[in-house]
C-alpha positions, 0 to 999 in steps of 0.5 A: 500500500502505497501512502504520500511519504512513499511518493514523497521519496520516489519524487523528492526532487522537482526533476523527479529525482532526490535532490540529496542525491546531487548535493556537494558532499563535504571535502576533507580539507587539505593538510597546510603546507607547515602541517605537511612539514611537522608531519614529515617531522614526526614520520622521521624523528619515530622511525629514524631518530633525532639525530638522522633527521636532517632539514633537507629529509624534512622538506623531501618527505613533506614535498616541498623545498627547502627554502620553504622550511627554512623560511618557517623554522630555521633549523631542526630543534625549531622544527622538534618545538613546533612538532612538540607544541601541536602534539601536546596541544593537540593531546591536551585538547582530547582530554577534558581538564575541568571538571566539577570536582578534585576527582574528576580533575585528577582522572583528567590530568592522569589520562593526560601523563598516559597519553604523553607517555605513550605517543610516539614522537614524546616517546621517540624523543625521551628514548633517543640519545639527543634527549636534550632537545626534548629538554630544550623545549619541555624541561629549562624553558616554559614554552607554548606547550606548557603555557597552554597545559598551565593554562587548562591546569588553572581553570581546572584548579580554580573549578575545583576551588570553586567547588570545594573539593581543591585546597585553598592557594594561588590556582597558578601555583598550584597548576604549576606543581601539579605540571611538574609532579605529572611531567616529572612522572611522565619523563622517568616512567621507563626508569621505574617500569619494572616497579611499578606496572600500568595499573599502580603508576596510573593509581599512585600518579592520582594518588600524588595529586590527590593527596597535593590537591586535597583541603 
């Protein structure tokens, strides 16, 4: 039995025919010309190494020249420091930081040290031999990335303050620590593997924070 919204599928369009059918789907959009280089940068560095990744590799791998990469960054460690800075920001962005309480902040942050912990670049550059450029960028200066990570610790901090269930104090302080305490753990959790497994670094990370962030 035929009924109206049949023929309204049959002749949807004025021509006879589902005007869905000739609608434009949407396009991926097309990686930009710095993305296409910290890409390549991030191929090279998991799968060669720090140090046999060259500027001139970079600019072949990603398809463009050489004076193209250098007018953005005029060397390797400057490539490594925007890479460093899109993959945290980036990772950062998954997890949400804020949340209505000291547990839910907690949990947000551990997942946050997980995910660093195991992405590939971090991990390429924490193994590699040259670690001194991950340093460079994570451990003596404050840089992009940090400020950024900082910044989401603050607002989490403050939420929690808010609510109760984190301690009084100067919520950047706070942040400040809580980034040292989860990037400290992150950085030397190879050297402590045999110690502590998956299961108890993720439970004793939380229960270091807990206990810092707690009234």
């Amino acid at each position: 039995m035929s009924s109206s919204n049949d023929d309204h599928d049959d002749h949807g369009g004025r021509d006879g025919h589902d005007d869905s059918e000739g609608s434009p789907q949407p396009q991926p959009q097309p990686r930009s010309t710095d993305d296409a280089i910290l890409d390549a940068a991030a191929e090279l560095i998991v799968h060669l190494g720090v140090r046999r990744t060259q500027l001139s590799e970079i600019a072949r791998r990603a398809g463009v020249s050489r004076p193209t990469v250098y007018r953005r960054w005029p060397d390797v460690r400057a490539v490594i420091g925007a890479l460093l800075t899109r993959e945290i920001g980036a990772t950062q962005a998954t997890v949400r930081l804020a949340g209505e309480d000291r547990a839910a902040f907690v949990d947000g942050v551990v997942e946050v040290a997980v995910r660093l912990r195991d992405h590939p670049v971090l991990g390429a550059l924490l193994r590699s031999a040259d670690s001194d450029t991950l340093f460079e960028y994570v451990v003596e200066r404050l840089g992009t990335s940090q400020r950024g990570l900082l910044e989401a610790l603050q607002a989490g901090i403050e939420q929690g303050q808010a609510h109760g269930s984190i301690r009084e104090g100067e919520p950047v302080e706070l942040a400040a620590m809580v980034l040292l305490i989860a990037q400290s753990t992150v950085q030397s959790h190879r050297m402590v593997a045999a110690l502590l497994p998956e299961a108890a670094w993720r439970r004793e990370l939380a229960r270091a924070l807990d206990g810092y962030l707690a009234p």
